[in-house]
C-alpha positions as CSV (number, residue, x, y, z in Angstrom):
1,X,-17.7,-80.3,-111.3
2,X,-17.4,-83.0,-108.7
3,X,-20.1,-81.4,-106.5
4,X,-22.5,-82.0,-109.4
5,X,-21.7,-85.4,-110.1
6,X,-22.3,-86.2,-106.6
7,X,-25.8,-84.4,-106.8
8,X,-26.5,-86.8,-110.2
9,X,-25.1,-90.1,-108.2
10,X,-27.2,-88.9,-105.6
11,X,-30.8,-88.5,-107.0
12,X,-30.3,-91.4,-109.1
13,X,-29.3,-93.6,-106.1
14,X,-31.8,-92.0,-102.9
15,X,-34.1,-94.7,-103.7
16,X,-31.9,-97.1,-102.4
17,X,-31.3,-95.7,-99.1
18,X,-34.3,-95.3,-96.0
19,X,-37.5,-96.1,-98.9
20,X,-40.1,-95.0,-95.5
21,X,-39.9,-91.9,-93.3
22,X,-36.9,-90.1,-91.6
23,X,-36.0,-92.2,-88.4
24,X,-37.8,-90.2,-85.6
25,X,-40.7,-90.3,-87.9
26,X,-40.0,-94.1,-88.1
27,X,-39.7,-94.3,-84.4
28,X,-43.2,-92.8,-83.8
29,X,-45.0,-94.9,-85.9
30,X,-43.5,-98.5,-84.5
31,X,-44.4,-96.6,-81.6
32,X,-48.2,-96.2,-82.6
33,X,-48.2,-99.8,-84.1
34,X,-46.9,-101.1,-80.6
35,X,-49.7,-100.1,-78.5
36,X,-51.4,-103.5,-79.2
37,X,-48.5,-105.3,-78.5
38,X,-47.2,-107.2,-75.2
39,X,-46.8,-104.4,-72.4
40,X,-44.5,-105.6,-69.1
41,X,-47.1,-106.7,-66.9
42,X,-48.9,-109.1,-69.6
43,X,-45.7,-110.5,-70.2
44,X,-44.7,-111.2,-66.3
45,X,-48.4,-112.5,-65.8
46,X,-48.0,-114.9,-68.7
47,X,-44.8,-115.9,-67.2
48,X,-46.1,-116.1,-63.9
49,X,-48.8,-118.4,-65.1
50,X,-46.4,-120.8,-67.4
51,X,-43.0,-121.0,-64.9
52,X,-43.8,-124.9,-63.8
53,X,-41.7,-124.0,-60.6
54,X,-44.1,-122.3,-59.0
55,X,-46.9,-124.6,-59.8
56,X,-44.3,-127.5,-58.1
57,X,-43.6,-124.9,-54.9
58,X,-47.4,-124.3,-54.3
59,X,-47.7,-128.2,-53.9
60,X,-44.6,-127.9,-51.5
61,X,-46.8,-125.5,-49.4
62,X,-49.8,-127.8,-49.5
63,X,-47.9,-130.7,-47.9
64,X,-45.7,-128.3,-45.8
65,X,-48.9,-127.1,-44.4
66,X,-50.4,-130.6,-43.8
67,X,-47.0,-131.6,-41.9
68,X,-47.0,-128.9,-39.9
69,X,-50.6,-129.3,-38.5
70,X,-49.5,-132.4,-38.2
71,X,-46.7,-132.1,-36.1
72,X,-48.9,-129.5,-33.9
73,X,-50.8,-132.2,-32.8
74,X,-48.1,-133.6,-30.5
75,X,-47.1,-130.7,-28.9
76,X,-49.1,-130.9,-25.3
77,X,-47.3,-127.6,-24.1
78,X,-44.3,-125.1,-24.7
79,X,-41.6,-126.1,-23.1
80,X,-39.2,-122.8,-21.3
81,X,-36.6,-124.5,-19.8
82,X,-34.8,-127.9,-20.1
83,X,-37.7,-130.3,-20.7
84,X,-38.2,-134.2,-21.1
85,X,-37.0,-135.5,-24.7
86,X,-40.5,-136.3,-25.8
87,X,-41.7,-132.6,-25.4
88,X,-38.1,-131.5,-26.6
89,X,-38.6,-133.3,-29.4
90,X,-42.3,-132.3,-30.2
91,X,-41.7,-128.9,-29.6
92,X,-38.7,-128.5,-31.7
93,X,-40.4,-130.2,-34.5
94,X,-43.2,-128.0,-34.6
95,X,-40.9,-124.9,-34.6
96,X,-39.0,-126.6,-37.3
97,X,-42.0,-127.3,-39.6
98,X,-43.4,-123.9,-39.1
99,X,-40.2,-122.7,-40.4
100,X,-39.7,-124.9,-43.1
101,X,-43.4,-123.6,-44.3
102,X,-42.8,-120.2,-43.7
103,X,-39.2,-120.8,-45.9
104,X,-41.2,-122.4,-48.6
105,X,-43.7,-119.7,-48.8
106,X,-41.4,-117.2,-48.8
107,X,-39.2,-119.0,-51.2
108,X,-42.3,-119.0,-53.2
109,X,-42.4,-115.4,-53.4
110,X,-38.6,-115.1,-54.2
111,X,-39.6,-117.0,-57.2
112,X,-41.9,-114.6,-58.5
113,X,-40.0,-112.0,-57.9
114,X,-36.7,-113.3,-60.1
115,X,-39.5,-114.1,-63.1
116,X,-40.8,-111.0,-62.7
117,X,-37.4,-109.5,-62.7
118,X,-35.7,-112.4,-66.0
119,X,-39.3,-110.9,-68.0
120,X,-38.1,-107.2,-67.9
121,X,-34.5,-108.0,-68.2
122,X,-35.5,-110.2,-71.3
123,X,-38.0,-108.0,-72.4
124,X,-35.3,-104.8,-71.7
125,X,-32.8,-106.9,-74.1
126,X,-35.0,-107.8,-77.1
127,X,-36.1,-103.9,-76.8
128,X,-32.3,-103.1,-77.3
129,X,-31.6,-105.8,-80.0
130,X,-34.6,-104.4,-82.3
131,X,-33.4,-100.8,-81.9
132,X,-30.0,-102.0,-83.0
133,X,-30.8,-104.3,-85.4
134,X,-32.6,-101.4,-87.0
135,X,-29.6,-98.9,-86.8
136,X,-27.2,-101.5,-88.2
137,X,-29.8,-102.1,-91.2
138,X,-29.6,-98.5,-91.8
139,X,-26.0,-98.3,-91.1
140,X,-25.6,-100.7,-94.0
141,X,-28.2,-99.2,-96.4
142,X,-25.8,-95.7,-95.7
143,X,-22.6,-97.5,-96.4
144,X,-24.1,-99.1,-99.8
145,X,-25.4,-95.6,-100.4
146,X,-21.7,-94.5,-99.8
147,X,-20.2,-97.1,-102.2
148,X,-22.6,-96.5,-105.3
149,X,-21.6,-92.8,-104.9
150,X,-18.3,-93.9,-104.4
151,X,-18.4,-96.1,-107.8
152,X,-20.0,-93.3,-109.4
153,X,-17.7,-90.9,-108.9
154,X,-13.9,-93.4,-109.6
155,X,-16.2,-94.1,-112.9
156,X,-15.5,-90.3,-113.8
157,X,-11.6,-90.5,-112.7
158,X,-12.7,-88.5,-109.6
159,X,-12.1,-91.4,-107.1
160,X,-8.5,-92.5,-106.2
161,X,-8.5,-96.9,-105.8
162,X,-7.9,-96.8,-102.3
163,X,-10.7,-94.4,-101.5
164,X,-12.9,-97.1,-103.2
165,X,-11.1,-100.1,-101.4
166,X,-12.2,-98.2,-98.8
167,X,-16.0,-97.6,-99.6
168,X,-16.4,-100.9,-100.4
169,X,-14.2,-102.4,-97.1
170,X,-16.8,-100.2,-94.7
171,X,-19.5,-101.6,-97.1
172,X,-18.3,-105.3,-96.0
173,X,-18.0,-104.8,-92.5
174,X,-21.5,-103.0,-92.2
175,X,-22.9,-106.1,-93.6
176,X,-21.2,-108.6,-91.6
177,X,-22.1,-106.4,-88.5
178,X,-25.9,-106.1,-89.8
179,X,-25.7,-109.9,-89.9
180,X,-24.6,-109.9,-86.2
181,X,-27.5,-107.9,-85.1
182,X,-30.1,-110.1,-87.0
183,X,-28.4,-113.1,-84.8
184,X,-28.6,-111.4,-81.3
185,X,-32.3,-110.4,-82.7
186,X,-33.2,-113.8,-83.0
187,X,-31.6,-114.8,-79.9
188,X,-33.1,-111.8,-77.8
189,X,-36.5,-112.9,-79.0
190,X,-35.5,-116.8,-78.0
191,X,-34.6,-115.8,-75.0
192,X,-37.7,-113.9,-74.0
193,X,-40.4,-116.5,-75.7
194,X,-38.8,-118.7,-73.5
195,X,-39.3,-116.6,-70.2
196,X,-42.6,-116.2,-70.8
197,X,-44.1,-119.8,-72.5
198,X,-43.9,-118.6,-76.1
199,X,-42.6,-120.7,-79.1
200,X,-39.0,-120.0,-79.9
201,X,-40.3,-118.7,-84.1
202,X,-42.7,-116.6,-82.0
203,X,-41.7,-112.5,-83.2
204,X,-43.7,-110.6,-80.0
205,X,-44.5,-106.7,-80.6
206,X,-43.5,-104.6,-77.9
207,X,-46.2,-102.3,-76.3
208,X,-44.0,-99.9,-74.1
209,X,-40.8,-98.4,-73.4
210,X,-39.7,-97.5,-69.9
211,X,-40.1,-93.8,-68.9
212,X,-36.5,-93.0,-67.1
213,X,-36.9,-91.9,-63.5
214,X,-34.5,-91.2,-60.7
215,X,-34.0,-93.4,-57.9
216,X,-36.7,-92.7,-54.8
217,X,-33.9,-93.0,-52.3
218,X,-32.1,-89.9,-51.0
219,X,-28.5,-90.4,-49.8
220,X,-29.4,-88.8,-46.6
221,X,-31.8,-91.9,-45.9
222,X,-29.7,-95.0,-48.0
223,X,-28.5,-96.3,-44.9
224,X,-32.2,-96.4,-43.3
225,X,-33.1,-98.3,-46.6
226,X,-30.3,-100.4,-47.3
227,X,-31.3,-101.6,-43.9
228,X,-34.8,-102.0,-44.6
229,X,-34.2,-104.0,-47.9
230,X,-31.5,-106.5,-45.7
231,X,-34.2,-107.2,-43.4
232,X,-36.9,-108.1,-46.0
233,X,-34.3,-110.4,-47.7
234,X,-35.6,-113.8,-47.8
235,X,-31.9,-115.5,-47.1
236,X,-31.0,-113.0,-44.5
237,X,-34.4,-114.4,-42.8
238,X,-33.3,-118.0,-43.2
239,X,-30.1,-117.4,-41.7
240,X,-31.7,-115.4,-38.7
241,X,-34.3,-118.5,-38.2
242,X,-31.2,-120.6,-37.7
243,X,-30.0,-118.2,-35.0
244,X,-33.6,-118.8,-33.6
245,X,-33.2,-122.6,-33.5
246,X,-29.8,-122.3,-32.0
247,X,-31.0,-120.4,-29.4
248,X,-33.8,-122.9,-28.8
249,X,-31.7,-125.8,-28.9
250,X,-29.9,-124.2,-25.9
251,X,-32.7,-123.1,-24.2
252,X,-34.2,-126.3,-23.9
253,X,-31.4,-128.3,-24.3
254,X,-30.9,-131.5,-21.2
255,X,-28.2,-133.8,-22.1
256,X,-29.7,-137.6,-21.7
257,X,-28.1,-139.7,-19.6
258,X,-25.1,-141.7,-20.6
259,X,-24.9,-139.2,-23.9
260,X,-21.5,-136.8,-23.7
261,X,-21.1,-136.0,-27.3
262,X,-22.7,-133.0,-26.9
263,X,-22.5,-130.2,-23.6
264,X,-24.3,-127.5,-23.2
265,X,-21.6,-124.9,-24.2
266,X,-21.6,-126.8,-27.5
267,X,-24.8,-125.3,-28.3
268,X,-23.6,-121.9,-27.5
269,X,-20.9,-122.3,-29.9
270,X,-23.7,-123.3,-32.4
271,X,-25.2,-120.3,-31.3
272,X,-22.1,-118.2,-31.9
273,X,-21.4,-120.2,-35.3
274,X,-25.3,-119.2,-36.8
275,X,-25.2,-115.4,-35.7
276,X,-21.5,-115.3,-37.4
277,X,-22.8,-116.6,-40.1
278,X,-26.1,-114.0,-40.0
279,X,-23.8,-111.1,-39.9
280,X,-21.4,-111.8,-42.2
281,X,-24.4,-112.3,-44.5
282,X,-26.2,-109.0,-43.6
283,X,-22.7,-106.9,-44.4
284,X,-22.1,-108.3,-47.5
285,X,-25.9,-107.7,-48.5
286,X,-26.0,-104.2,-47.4
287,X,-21.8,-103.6,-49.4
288,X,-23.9,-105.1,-52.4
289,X,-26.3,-102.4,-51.9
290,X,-24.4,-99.3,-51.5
291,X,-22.4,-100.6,-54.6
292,X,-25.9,-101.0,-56.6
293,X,-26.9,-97.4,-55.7
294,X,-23.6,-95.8,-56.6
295,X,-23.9,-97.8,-60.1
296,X,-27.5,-96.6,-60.5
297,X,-26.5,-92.6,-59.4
298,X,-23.7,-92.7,-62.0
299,X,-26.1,-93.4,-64.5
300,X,-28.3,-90.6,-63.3
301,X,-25.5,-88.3,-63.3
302,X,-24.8,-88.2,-67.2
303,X,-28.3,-88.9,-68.1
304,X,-28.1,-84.6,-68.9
305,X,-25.3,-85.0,-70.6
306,X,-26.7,-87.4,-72.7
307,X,-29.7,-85.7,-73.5
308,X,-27.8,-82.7,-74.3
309,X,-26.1,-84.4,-77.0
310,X,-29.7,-85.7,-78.3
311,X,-30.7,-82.1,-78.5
312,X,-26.9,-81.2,-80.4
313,X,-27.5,-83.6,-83.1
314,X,-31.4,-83.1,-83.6
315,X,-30.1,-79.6,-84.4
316,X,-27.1,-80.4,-86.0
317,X,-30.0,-82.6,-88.2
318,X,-32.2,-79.7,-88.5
319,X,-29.2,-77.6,-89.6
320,X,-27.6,-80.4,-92.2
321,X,-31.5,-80.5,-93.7
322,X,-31.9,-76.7,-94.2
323,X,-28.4,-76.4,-95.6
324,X,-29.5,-79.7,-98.0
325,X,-33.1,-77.6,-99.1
326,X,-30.3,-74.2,-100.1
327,X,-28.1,-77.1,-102.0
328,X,-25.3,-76.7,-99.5
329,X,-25.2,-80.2,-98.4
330,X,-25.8,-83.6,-99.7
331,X,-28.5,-86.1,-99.2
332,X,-25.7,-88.4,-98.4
333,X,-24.8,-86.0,-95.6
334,X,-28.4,-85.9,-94.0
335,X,-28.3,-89.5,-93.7
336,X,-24.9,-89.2,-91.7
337,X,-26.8,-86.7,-89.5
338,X,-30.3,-89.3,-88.7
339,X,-27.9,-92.1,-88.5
340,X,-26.0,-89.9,-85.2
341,X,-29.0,-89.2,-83.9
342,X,-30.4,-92.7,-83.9
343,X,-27.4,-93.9,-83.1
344,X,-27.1,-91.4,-80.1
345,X,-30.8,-92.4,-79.2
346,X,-29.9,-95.8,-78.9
347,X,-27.5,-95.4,-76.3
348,X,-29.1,-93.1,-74.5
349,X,-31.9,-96.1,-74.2
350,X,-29.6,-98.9,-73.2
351,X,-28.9,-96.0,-70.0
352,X,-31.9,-96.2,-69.0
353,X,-32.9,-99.7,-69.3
354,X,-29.8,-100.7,-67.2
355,X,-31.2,-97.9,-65.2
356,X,-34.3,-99.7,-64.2
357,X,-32.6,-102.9,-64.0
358,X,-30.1,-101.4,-61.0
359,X,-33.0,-100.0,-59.5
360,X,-35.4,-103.7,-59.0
361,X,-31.9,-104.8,-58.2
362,X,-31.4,-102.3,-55.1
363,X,-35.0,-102.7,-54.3
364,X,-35.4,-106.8,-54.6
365,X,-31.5,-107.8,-54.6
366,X,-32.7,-111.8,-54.2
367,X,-34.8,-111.4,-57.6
368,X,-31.6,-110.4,-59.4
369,X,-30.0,-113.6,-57.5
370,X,-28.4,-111.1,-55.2
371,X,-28.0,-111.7,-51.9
């Protein structure tokens, strides 16, 4: 008797649950809609192009450049040893304005690189917030589904009070967590219209998805590539150009008469103070690294296990449809299944995106604002 009052509640009521496809059909077609939406690289060049930073750094170049040339001018030789104070000072200068330029330059680049790296990241997030926003919109639709069948069925004396207390309490809270996703939504979009010079009503589609794919770095080699990636770090370069004026200072150092503040071995302790300072640097960049690529071959290690669980619930959706077409199951109880499966799907997504996040952080630590 109950079984076929649920089967009533429940072709009277489909309608108001999932009016389009199934939700891998669902996902297919956004995807087909997306292809003529905003794909990665037209996002970063459009942030690229907007980002007034770099428009104010290629100026700093400009005069860098000018001063530098500049300062060239005055330099008659290059001094080796302890030298008069007017080619001390010319020399030095030059070798400090060519390393201010060179700074700025690659400062420059550092720059692009953390835009290119806030677009994905932004672009990675709003990705997430849709895919949730839509699961907790179906979450909700379920859980109303649930209630009217729930309604139904205490209308008939079949339903204790609590049980519907409880229907209508998930209900609630499916709503008020629906709501929450529409907020993040709007702020995910905010967040990346802002990244790349868009209007903060502007609603972006999405052209692409990341494919996963493992890390290119063997732990036989990290160490050889951890040390690569130190050395290309633009802070780890600044630091190592002060060692280079240190030494310089040293080198060419001749205390003027009359002037004792200063002594030759006080240079070498500036010497000893910049390489200190270097090193300490370099080891915790390279700790940062090792810790990145442990983080990103955990998530490498249960990516199976979490496709394996994709592949249990598309069957166990499979199975829960056939057993619905033979009358054995409920629509109600199909939807239960898609909603697993989606809801499955959506993690298995956030894995990789903060996948390929860790990875452009172990490659360019310094556009992540790592050191």
């Amino acid at each position: 008797m109950l079984r076929k009052i649920i089967s009533m509640a429940l072709i009277l009521l489909a309608g108001l649950f999932f009016a389009g496809a199934p939700a891998v059909a669902a996902e297919t077609e956004a995807s087909g809609e997306a292809e003529s939406g905003l794909t990665i690289e037209e996002a970063v060049n459009m942030a690229l192009e907007y980002n007034k930073d770099l428009k104010s750094q290629k100026i700093d170049i400009e005069k860098s450049q000018e001063i530098r040339d500049l300062t060239s001018n005055a330099v008659q030789f290059i001094p080796t040893s302890p030298t008069t104070d007017a080619a001390y000072n010319a020399y030095m200068g030059l070798v400090q304005a060519d390393i201010s330029l060179q700074m700025l330059k690659k400062s420059r680049s550092t720059t692009e690189d953390q835009i290119a790296y806030s677009v994905l990241r932004t672009y990675l997030d709003l990705l997430g917030a849709l895919e949730n926003y839509d699961y907790q919109q179906k979450t909700m639709e379920y859980e109303q589904l649930s209630l009217n069948i729930a309604r139904v069925t205490y209308g008939v004396g079949m339903l204790s009070d609590l049980a519907l207390e409880q229907a209508n309490a998930k209900f609630k809270a499916a709503q008020a967590t629906a709501a929450g996703a529409e907020v993040s939504l709007t702020g995910a979009y905010q967040n990346f219209n802002k990244t790349v010079g868009l209007s903060p009503e502007a609603r972006p589609e999405l052209a692409e998805r990341p494919e996963y794919s493992t890390i290119d770095v063997l732990a036989e080699n990290l160490e050889a590539e951890i040390g690569r990636v130190v050395q290309l770090n633009p802070q780890i370069w600044q630091l190592d150009q002060q060692v280079t004026l240190a030494h310089l200072n040293w080198v060419l150092y001749e205390p003027s008469s009359g002037n004792s503040s200063q002594s030759s071995y006080t240079k070498t302790l500036d010497i000893d103070k910049a390489e200190l300072s270097a090193d300490k640097a370099r080891i915790s960049a390279k700790e940062a690294l090792r810790s990145v690529y442990n983080s990103v071959r955990q998530l490498e290690e249960s990516y199976p296990a979490q496709l394996e669980s994709i592949k249990t619930l598309e069957s166990n959706l499979r199975l829960t449809q056939v057993r619905y077409d033979l009358g054995m199951a409920t629509k109600s109880e199909v939807k239960k299944a898609e909603l697993d499966l989606l809801n499955q799907q959506k993690s298995l997504n956030s894995s990789i995106y903060q996948h390929e996040l860790l990875k452009i952080t172990f490659s360019k630590p310094w556009a992540a604002g790592g050191a």
